[in-house]
C-alpha positions as CSV (number, residue, x, y, z in Angstrom):
1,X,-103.5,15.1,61.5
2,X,-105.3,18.2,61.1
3,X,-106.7,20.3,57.9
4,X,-108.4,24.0,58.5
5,X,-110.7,25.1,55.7
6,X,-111.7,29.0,55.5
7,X,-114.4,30.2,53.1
8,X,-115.7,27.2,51.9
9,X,-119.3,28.0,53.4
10,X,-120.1,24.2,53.3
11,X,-122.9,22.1,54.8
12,X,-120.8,20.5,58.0
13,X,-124.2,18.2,58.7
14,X,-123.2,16.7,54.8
15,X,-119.5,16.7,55.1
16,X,-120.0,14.4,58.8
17,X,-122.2,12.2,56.8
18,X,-119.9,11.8,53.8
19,X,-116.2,11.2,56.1
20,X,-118.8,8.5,57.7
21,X,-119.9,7.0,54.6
22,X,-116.0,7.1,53.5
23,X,-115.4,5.0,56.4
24,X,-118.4,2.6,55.9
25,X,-117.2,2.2,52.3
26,X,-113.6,1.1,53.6
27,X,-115.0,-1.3,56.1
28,X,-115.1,0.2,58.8
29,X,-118.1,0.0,61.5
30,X,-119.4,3.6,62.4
31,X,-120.6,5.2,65.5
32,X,-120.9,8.9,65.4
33,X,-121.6,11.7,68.2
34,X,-122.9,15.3,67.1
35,X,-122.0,17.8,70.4
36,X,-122.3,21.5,70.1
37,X,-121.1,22.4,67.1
38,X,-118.7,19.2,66.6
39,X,-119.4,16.1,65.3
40,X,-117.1,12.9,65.8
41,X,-117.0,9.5,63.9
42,X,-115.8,6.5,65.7
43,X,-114.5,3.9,63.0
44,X,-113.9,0.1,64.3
45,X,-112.1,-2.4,61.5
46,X,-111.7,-5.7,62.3
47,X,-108.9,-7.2,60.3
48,X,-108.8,-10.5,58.8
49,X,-106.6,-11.9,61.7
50,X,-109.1,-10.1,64.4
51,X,-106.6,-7.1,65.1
52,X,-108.7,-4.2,65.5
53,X,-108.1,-0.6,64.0
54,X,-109.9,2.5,65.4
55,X,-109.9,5.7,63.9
56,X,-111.6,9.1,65.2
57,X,-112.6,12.0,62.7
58,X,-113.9,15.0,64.4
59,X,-115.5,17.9,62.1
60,X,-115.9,21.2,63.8
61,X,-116.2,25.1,63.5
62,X,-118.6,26.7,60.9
63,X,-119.7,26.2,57.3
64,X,-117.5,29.5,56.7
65,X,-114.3,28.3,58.5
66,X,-114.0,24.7,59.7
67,X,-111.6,22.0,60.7
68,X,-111.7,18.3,60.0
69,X,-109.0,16.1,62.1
70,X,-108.0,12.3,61.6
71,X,-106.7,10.3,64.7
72,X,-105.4,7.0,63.0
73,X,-102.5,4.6,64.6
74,X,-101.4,6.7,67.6
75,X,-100.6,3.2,69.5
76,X,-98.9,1.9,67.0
77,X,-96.0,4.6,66.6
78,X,-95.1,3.6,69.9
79,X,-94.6,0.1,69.8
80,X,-92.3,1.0,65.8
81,X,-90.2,3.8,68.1
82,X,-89.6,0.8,71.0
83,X,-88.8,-1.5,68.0
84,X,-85.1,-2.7,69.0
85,X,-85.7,-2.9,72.5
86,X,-88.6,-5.2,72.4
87,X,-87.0,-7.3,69.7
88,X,-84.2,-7.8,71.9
89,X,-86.4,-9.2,74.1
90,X,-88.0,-11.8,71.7
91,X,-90.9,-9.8,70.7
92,X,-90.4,-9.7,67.5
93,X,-93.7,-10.6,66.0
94,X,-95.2,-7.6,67.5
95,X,-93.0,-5.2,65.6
96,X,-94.1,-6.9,62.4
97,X,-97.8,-6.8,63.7
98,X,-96.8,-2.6,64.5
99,X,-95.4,-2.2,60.8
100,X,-98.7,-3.7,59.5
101,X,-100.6,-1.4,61.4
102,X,-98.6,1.3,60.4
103,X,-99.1,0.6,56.6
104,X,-102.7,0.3,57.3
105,X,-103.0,3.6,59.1
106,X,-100.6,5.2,56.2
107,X,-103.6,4.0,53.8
108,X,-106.6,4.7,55.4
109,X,-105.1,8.5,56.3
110,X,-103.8,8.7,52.6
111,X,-107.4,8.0,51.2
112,X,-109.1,9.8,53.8
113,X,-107.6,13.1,53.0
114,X,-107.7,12.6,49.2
115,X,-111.4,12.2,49.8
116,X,-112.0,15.0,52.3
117,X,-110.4,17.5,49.6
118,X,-113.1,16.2,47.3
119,X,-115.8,16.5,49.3
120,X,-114.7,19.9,50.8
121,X,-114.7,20.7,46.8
122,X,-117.7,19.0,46.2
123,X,-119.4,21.0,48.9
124,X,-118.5,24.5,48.1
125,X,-121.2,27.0,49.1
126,X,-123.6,24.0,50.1
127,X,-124.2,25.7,53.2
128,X,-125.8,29.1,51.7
129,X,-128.1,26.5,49.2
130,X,-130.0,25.6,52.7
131,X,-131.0,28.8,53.0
């Protein structure tokens, strides 16, 4: 999913460092990448049962107009769609592991954007302070 924010004039250096402090908060380990004028987060949770989750969050534009995407759970939409097929075939537990994924995902994306209209908010005009 993908949000574009216009005239906002925010500080994108401190809206990177607050989506990866999100992510650290949630559990998540971080790695992130700054590249011409985008910056990406990698975010690695190991659950409980040693599944892993990966999300990506990718900030770019400017502090006047900028866009902030979430990739969370692509692979797992595809095992929910083959769902009847593979149970048919006895593999059942992995469309219950693929629905626990999913609700994860649901979760984490949920959050995420509740706290990324915060911090946008938050942020206002942060950009012109540095100045």
């Amino acid at each position: 999913m993908k949000y574009k924010w216009i005239q906002k004039d925010v500080d994108l250096e401190k809206i990177t460092g607050g989506i990866e402090d999100f992510l650290k908060s949630k559990k998540f380990k971080t790695h992130r990448n700054d590249d011409k004028g985008q910056h990406r987060i990698l975010g690695i949770y190991r659950t409980p049962e040693g599944s892993i989750r990966k999300v990506i969050a990718t900030v770019s534009g400017t502090p006047e107009s900028f866009t902030v995407e979430l990739e969370a759970g692509e692979q797992t939409s595809s095992v929910l769609r083959l769902g009847s097929l593979i149970s048919l075939f006895g593999g059942g537990g992995f469309i219950v592991k693929g629905h626990e994924a999913a609700d994860f995902y649901r979760k984490i994306e949920d959050e995420f954007w509740r706290f990324a209209q915060t911090i946008v908010s938050e942020l206002k005009g942060s950009a012109t302070s540095l100045s």
